[in-house]
C-alpha positions in Angstrom: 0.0 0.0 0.0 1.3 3.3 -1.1 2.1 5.7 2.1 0.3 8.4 0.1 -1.5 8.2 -2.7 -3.4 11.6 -5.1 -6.0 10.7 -7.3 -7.1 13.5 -9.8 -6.9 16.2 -7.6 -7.9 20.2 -8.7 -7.4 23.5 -7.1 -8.5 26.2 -7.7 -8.0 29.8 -6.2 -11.3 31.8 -7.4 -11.0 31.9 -11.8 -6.9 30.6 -11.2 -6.8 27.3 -11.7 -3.5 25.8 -10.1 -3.7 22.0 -9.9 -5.6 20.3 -13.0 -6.6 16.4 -12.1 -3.0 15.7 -10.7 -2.5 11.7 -9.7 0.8 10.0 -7.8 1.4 7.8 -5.0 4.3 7.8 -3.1 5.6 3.8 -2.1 7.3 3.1 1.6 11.1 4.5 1.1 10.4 6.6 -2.2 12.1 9.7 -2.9 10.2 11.7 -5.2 11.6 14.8 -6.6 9.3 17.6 -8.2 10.3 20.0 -10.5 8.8 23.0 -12.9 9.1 26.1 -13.4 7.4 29.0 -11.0 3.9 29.4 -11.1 3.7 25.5 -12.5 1.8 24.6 -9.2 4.5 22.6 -6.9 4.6 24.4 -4.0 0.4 24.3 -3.8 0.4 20.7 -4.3 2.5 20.0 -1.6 0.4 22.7 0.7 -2.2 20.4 -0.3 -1.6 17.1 0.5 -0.6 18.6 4.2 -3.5 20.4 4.9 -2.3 24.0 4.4 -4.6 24.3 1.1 -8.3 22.4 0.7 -8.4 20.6 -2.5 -11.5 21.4 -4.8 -12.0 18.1 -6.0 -10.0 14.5 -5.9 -9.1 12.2 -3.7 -5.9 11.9 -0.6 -5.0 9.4 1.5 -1.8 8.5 3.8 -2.0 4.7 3.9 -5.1 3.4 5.0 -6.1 7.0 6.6 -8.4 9.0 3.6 -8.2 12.6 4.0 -10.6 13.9 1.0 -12.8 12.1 -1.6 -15.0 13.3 -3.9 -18.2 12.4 -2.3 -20.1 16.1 -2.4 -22.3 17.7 -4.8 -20.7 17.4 -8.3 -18.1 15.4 -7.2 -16.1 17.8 -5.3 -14.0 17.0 -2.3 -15.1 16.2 1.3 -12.7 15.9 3.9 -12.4 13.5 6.9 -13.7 14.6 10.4 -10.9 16.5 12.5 -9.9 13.2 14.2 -8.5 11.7 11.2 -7.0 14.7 9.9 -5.2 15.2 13.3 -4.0 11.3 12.8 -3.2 12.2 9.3 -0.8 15.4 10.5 1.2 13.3 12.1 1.9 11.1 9.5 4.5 13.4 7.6 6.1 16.4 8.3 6.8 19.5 6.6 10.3 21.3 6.0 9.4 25.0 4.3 12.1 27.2 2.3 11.7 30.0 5.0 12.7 27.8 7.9 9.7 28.8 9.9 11.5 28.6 13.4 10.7 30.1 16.5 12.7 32.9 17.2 12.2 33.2 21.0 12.9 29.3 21.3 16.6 27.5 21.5 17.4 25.4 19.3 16.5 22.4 21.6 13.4 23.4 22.4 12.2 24.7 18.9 12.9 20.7 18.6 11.0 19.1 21.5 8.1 21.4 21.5 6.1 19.3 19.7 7.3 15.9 20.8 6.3 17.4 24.4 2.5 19.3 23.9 1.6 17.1 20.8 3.1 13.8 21.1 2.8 13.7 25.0 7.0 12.5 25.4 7.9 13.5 28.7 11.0 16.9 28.4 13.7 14.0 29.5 12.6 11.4 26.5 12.2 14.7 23.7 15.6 16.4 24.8 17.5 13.1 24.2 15.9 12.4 21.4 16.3 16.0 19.5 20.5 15.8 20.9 20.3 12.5 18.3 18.7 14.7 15.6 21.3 17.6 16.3 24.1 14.4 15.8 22.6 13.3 12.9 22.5 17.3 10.9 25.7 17.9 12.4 24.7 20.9 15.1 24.9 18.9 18.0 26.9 22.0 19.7 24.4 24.2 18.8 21.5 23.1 20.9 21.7 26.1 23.5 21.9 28.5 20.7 18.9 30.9 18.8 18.0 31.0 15.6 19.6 34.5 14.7 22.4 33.3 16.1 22.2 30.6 13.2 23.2 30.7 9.5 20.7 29.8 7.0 21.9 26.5 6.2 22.3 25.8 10.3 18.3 27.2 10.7 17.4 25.1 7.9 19.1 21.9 9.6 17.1 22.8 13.0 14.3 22.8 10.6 15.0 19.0 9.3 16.2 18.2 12.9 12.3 19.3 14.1 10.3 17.8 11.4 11.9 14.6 12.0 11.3 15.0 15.7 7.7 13.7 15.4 9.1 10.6 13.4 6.7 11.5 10.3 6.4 8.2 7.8 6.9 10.9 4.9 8.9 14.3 4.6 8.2 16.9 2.4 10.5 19.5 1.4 9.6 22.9 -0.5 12.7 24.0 -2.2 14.8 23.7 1.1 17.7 25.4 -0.8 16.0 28.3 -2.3 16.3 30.9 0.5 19.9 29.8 0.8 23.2 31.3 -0.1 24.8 28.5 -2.8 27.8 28.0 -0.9 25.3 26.9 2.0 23.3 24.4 -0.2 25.9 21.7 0.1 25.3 21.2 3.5 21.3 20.7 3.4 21.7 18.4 0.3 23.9 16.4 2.3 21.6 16.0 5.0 18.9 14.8 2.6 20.9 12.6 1.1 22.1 11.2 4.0 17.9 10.4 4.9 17.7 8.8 1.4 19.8 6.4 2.2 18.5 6.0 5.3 15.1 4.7 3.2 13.3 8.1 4.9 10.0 8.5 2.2 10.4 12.1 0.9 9.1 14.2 -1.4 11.2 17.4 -2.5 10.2 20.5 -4.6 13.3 21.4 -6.2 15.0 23.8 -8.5 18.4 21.4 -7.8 18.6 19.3 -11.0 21.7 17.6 -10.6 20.0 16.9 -7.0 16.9 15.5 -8.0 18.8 13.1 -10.8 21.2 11.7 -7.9 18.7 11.5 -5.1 15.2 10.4 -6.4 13.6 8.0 -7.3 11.0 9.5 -9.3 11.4 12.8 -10.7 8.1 14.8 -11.9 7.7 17.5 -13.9 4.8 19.9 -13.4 3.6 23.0 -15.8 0.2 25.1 -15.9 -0.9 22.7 -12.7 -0.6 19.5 -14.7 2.3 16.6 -14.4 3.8 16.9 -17.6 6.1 14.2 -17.3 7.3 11.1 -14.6 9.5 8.2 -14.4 13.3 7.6 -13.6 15.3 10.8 -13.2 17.8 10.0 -16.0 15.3 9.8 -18.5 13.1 12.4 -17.1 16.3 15.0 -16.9 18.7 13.5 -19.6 16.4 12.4 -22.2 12.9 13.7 -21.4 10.1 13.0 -23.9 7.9 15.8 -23.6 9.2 19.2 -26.1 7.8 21.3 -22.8 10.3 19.1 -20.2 13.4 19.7 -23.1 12.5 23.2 -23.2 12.1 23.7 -19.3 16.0 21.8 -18.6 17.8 23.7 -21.9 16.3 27.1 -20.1 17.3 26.0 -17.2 20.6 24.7 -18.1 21.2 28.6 -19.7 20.9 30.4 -16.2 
């Protein structure tokens, strides 16, 4: 069973419409990179299969927990009651470009807060547990420290460090490079990759192509809210099939 699987999914935001019947599942241990150009509709995807955005119509599901189907008037989506969401939300966890920390919180403790008032881990049990994360993105002497007192790459490793906190069965990533300085990147694709080979189920919007051929599984390409092209990331990124893909990875290539 797939840990999440999209069926024909649409969004709309008043006449704009963003997603047009999009359809993937994600398999236990898949890394699935996403990639398009700006405005192609990555970023709201991802916003919708974690409850930041309501789908229009189409179904979601993480595993055997459904979040919407479309069983209202005309088809369009209807979403679970608030107990199965909540169950869903902790399922996977969510790694944004903008790290999204708290600024008034240490490092430790922008880790454990959830562990501690939404997972119910006693202080003792989440502290330990976030020192292991801090180990494992290489800030272990960092855990005393606040964000401003972070670089970029460091606040976006906290980030990865909290996300994984609440051991989530699926990460997603929205272009976790792009607020970064390139001589930074390096050290948050290293983290990722380190995951991947961990088996960690991920799904990454990226503008990293060399990344996303190295690192996925999967690559899709999105455009105008539709998936324009999927499969291995050598053929989607060294031989795609689609004239849009080609013309997407030459322009991309250029800059």
């Amino acid at each position: 069973m797939s840990v999440l699987q999209v069926e024909n999914i649409k969004k709309s935001f008043g006449k704009d419409i963003v997603l047009r019947d999009i359809s993937f599942d994600i398999k236990k241990g898949e890394v699935l990179a996403v990639i398009g150009p700006s405005g192609s509709g990555k970023s709201t995807l991802l916003r919708c299969v974690t409850l930041l955005e309501k789908v229009d119509f189409g179904y979601i599901a993480y595993d055997d927990l459904v979040m919407t189907k479309p069983t209202g008037e005309k088809g369009k989506a209807v979403y679970s009651d608030t107990q199965t969401l909540q169950q869903i939300r902790r399922r996977f966890g969510l790694v944004f470009q903008n790290f999204n920390l708290f600024p008034h919180f240490s490092v430790l403790r922008n880790i454990t807060e959830a562990p501690v008032c939404v997972a119910g881990k006693s202080r003792e049990q989440a502290e330990s547990q976030a020192r292991t994360l801090l180990d494992k993105v290489g800030l272990r002497d960092k855990e005393h420290a606040y964000p401003c007192e972070l670089s970029g790459g460091q606040q976006q490793r906290v980030a990865i460090a909290r996300a994984l906190a609440m051991q989530p069965e699926i990460l997603f990533f929205d272009e976790p490079t792009s607020a970064l300085d390139p001589e930074l990147t390096g050290e948050i694709l290293k983290v990722i990759r380190n995951l991947a080979d961990e088996n960690m189920t991920m799904v990454i919007v990226t503008h990293e192509m060399a990344f996303a051929r190295d690192v996925s599984d999967r690559v899709i390409f999105m455009d105008g809210g539709v998936i324009v092209e999927q499969g291995d990331p050598h053929q989607v990124l060294e031989n795609p099939q689609s004239e849009r893909t080609r013309a997407f990875l030459t322009r991309f290539s250029q800059n």
